[in-house]
N, C-alpha and C positions, 0 to 999 in steps of 0.2 A: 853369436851372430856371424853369417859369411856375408863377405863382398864378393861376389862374382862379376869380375872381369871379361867381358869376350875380346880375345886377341886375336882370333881367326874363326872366318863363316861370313856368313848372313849378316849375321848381330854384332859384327866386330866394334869393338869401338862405344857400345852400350855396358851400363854398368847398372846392377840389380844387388838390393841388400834382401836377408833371408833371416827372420828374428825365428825360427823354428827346429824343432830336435831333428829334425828330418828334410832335407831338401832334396830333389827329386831330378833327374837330366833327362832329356830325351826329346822327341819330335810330337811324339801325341800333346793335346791341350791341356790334360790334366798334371802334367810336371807341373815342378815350381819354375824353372829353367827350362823354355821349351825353346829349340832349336825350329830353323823354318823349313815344315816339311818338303820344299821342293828343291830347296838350296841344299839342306845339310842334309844327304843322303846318305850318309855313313853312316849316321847315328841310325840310334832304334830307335822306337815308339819310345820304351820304357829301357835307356840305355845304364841309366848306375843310378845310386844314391847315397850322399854324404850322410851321417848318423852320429850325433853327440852323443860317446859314449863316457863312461868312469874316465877313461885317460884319454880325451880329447875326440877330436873330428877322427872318422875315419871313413874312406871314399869306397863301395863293391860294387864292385861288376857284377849287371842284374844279368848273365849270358847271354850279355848281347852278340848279335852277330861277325862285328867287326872288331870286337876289344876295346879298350879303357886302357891307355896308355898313361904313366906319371914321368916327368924325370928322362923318357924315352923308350921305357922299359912295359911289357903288357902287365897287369896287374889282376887280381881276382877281389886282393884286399890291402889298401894302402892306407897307412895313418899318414893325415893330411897336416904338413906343416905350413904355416901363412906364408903366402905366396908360390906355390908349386900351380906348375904350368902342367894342366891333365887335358888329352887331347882324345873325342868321341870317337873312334875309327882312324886308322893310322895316318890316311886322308882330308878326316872328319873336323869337327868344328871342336877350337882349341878355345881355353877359359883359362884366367888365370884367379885362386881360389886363395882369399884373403880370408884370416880369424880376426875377427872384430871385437873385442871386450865390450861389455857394455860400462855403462858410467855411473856408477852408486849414484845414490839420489841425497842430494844438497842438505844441508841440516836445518829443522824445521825452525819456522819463522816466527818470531817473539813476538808478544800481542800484550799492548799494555791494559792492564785493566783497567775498567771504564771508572770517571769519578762517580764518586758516592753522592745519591741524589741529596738535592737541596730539603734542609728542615722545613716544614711546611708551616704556613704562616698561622698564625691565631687569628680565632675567629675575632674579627671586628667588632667593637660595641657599636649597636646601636647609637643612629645618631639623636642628638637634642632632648637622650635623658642623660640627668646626673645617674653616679657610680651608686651603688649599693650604701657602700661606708658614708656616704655624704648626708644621711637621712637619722637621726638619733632616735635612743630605742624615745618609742611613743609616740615619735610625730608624727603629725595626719597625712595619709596621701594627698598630692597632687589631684587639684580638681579633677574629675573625669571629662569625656566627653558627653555632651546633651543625650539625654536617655538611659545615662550607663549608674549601676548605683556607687553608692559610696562604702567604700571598705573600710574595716577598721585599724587602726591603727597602726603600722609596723612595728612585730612585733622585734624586742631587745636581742641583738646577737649574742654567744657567748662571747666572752672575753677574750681578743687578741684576734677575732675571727671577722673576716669581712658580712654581710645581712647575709641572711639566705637566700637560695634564688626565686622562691617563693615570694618573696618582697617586690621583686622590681616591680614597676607599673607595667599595666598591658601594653602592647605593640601599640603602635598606631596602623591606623587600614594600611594595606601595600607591603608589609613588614612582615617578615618571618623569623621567629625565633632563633637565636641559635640553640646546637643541638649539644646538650649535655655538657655545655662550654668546654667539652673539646679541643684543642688545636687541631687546628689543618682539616676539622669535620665539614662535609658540606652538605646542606641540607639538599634531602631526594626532592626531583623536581615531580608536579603533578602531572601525570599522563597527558601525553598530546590530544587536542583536543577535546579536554576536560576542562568546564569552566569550573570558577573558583565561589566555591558556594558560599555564600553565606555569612561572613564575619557579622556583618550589619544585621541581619536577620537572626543568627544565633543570639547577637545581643541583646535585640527587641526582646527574643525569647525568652534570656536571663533577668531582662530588665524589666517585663512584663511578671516574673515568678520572684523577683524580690519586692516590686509593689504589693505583690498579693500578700506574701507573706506578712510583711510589714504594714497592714491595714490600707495602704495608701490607693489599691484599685483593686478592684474586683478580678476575680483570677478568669482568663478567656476560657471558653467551652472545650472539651476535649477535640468535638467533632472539630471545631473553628481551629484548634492546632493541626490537629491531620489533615485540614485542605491548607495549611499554609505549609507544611513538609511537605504532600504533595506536589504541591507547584511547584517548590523551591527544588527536588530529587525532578522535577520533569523537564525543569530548565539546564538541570545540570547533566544529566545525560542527553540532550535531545543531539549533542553531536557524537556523541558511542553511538547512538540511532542511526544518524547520516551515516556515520561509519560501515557501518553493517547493512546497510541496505546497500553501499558503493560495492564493498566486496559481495554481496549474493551476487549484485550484475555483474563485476567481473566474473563469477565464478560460474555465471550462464554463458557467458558470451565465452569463455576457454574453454567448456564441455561441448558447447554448438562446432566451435573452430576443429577441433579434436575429431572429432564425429568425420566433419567435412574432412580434414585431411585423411583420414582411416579409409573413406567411400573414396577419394581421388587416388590415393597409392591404390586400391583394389584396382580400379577401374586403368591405370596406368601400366599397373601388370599384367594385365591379361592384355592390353594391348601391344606392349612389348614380345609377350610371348606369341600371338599372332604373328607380328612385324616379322619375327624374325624368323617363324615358321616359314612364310609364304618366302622371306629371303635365300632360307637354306635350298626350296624350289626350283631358285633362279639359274638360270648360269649365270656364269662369271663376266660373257660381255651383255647380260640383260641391260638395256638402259633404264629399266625402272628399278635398279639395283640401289642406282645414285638417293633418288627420293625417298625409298623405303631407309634406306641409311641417314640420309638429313632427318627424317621426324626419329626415330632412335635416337640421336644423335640428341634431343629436346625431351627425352623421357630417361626420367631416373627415379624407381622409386626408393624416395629417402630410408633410412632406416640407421641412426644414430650406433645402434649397438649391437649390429650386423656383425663387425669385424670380432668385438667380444665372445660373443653368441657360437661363432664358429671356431674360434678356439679351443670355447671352452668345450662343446662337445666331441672334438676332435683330438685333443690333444693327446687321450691316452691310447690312440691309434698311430703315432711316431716314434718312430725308434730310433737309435745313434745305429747303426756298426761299427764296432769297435776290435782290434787284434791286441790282447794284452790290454794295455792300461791305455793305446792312443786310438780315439774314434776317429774315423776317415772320409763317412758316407750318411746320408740320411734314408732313411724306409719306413713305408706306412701298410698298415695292414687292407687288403684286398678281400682277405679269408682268414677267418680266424686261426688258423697258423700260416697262413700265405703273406711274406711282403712284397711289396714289387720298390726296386730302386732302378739304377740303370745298370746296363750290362759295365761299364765300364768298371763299377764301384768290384762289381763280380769279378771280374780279371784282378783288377787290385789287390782283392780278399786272396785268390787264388796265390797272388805273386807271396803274398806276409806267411802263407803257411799256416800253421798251429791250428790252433780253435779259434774262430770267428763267433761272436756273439753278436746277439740285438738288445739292446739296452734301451728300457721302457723310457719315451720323458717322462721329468719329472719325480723319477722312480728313485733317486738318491746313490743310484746304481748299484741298489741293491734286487732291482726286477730284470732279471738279466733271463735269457732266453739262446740257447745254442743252436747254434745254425748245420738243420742237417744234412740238407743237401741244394744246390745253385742251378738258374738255368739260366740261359739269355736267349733272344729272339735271335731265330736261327738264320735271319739276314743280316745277324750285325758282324762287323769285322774292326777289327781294332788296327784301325788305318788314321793316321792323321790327313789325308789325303783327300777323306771325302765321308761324308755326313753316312751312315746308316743308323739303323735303328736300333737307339742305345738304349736299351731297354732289358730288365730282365727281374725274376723273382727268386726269393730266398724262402726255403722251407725252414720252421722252429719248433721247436719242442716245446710245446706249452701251446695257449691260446692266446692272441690281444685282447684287452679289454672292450676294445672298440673297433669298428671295423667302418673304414669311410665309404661312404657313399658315392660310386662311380655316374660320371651324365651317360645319361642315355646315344644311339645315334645321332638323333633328333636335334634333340642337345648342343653334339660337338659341331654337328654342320650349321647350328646357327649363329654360333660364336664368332667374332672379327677383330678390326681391327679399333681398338679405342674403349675394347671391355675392359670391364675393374676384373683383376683377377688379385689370388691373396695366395700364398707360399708359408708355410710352417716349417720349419729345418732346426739344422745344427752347423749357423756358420763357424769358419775353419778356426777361430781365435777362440770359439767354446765347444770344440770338440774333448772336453772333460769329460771322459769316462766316469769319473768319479762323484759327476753333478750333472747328469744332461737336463739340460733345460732349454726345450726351445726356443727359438725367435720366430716373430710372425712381421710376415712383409705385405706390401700392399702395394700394386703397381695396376701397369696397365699393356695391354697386347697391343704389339707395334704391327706385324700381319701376320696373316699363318699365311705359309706356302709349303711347295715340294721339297725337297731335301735340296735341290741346288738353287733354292733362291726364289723361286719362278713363283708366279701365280697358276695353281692345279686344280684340278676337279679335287670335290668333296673329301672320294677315297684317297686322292694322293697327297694332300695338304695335311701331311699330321707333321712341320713343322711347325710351334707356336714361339713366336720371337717375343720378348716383353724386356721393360727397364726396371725389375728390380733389383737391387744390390744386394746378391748375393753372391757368396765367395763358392772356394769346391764342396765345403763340409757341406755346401745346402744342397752335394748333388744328391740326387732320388728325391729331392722333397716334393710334396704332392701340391701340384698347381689346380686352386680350385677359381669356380666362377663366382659370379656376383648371386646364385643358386648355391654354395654352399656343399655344389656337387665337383668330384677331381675330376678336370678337362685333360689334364696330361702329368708328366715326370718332369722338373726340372735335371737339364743334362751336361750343362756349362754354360760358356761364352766365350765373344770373339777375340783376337789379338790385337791390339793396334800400336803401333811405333811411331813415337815423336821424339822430335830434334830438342833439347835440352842443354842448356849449359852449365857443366860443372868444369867448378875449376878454372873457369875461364875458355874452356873447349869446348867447342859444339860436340855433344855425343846424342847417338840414338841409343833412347832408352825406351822398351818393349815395356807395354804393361795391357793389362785385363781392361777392355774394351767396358763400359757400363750397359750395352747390350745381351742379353742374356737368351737362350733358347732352352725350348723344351720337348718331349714328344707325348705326341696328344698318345693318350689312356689305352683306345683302342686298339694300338699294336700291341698290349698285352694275349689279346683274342688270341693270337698264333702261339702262347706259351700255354694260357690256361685249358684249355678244350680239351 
């Protein structure tokens, strides 16, 4: 890890830590330490970069214009010791470069084991009968209840053994056996609104079929039992009935609701895509801008799993770039072997040398794809000075699996300020070569305008400003709409400097702005044609 000190410049007096193999100096916005391009004019865009190598930091001079001084001396390649003072142009803006150890991580924390659950209690005997043992072999049962017959005798237990369970007397109403006398068993309870059929009525039954047998009454008619199980099975289910006739209505009234919202999103999106048809029409000081903008503003049609849905069929159209084993940039397929990212990521690739590859998401980084030739839109200039069009595409050897879908004209001029847009990348903390796997973001467009800021006609508005959090690794990622189609290139973001106290000292400390920009889609036209 570095501590970068500035001791002369702009940024004097601000202090930046750097947890990365690679930290980067210069005036353009994509260093890691960017100098300010109007104050620190010595430096270059792209003026050195520190590199953790086998024997420590070592600081090259990327030929910059003005040199990479250490110690006082010009340097090409200096191994960096903590605290050397390296100055950007001999003029230029000074840092003083500290090596930071990191701090092993603490030894893990002891966890008692939970106690051992409580013994579970024995099932309780029935109340207001005697025990089993308390009844000797032969003697008669306990009177029954009115209507119930009389049993024979208990029979003799074996020797040393309490009765069997056979023996106890019956429950009384309201009682429930225990089960299998068990410990800790509890009896299953009867289904929710299931009534309790029967005891009384089962006994009739019994008590009615041991008269007969016993000469003492005449045995009831078959049919006469079947309309007395009949009513007693119609009483007992008639609330499963209730039941099931409650859920058919719910289960009408969720297909009606269902139906209606399906017909309301239809009818919401075709009037959205009207709205914003007739708005892309307008000029920009039209006053019926305002009103077409408030009812948009009150239509959205829902869609739960929109953001899924897009992922999922896009994803094998993303790809890392990658030099070696460190990915830098993101890019997605245009053409099946066309990617477009930004020119900026291009000059990057340009500066690493070697072989540049595109590295499939998700692909284990084993779908790997060689990059065989670069272009950029032929108005861009790599100036930290001033916005051009940072845009450009990578040829590969091979095809993408998928290829995304670009908005129309139509499309891009009716996009604004307050759209849902979604971003697919390889922010900069999982640029593993070794695992690319994207991230998916979700934010929203703050305005489009011209490159310096302004509000412009249609053609010149392909700034798209929006607040997602993304780092550099998400630059080239494809910005789409709430269509599911790419409205532009994610291309960076702003600088902003706040007063901070460390230490006790107010310093100004520089960091990445949570504003983000992009350039809309259609300055690719000028590369592909």
């Amino acid at each position: 890890m570095l501590r970068v000190v500035h001791t002369f410049g702009r940024n004097a007096g601000s202090v930046e830590l750097h947890d990365k193999r690679v930290v980067r100096f210069g005036r353009a916005p994509d260093n890691d330490v960017v100098f300010d391009p109007n104050h620190d004019r010595d430096a270059s865009s792209h003026h050195a970069e520190a590199r953790l190598e086998a024997a420590g930091w070592v600081l090259y001079d990327l030929d910059s214009r003005n040199g990479t001084y250490a110690g006082g001396q010009r340097i090409k390649r200096h191994a960096i010791a903590s605290g050397d003072e390296v100055t950007f142009g001999a003029k230029g803006p000074r840092v003083r470069i500290e090596v930071v150890e990191r701090r092993p991580p603490g030894p893990p924390q002891a966890h008692a084991a939970p106690p051992p659950p409580a013994p579970a209690a024995a099932y309780p005997a029935p109340t207001g009968y005697p025990a089993p043992a308390a009844y000797p072999a032969g003697a008669a049962y306990p009177a029954p209840a009115a209507g119930y017959p009389t049993p024979a005798a208990y029979p003799a237990p074996a020797a040393g053994h309490p009765a069997p369970a056979a023996a106890l007397p019956a429950q009384a109403a309201g009682y429930a056996a225990p089960a299998a006398a068990h410990p800790g068993h509890v009896a299953a309870a009867p289904p929710a609104g299931a009534r309790r059929v029967g005891e009384r009525t089962i006994a009739m039954m019994i008590s009615s079929a041991v008269s007969a047998a016993t000469g003492r009454a005449k045995p009831r008619g078959t049919v006469e039992l079947n309309a007395m199980l009949h009513k007693e099975v119609h009483a007992a289910t008639a609330g499963q009935r209730r039941t099931t006739y409650i859920l058919a209505s719910l289960l009408v009234v969720a297909l009606a609701s269902l139906v209606g919202l399906i017909l309301y999103n239809r009818s919401s999106h075709d009037e959205i895509s009207q709205l914003r048809a007739e708005l892309a029409r307008l000029p920009p000081e039209d006053p019926r801008r305002k009103e077409i903008e408030r009812r948009l503003g009150t239509l959205h049609p829902s869609n739960a799993n929109f953001g899924r849905n897009l992922h999922d069929r896009s994803r094998k159209g993303i790809f890392m770039l990658a030099s070696g084993r460190e990915g830098f940039c993101t890019a997605f397929a245009v053409r099946p072997s066309v990617l477009a990212t930004n020119a900026h990521c291009i000059t990057a690739a340009k500066r690493r040398g070697g072989t540049i590859v595109a590295l499939e998401n998700e692909g284990r980084g084993q779908i790997s794809f060689a990059v065989t030739s670069m272009r950029t839109h032929p108005q861009y200039r790599d100036s930290a000075d001033q916005l051009t069009p940072d845009i450009g595409v990578v040829s590969i050897a091979g095809r993408a699996a998928a290829v995304l879908e670009l908005a129309t004209r139509e499309e891009l001029a009716a996009a604004g300020a307050g759209d849902d847009v979604y971003l697919i990348g390889f922010p900069e903390r999982l640029t593993d070569a070794a695992n690319p796997v994207a991230t998916f973001l979700a934010a929203n467009i703050g305005r489009i305008t011209g490159a310096n800021g302004r509000p412009a006609a249609a053609a010149d508005a392909w700034l798209i400003q929006h607040d997602a959090r993304s780092t550099s690794g998400m630059n080239g990622s494809p910005i789409f709409n709430g269509q599911g189609k790419v409205i532009g290139i994610n291309a960076g973001g702003y600088l902003e400097g706040n007063d901070e106290t460390i230490s006790g000292q107010k310093t100004e400390v520089v960091k990445a702005s949570p504003y983000k920009f992009g350039m809309r889609i259609d300055l690719l036209d000028a590369i592909l044609r």
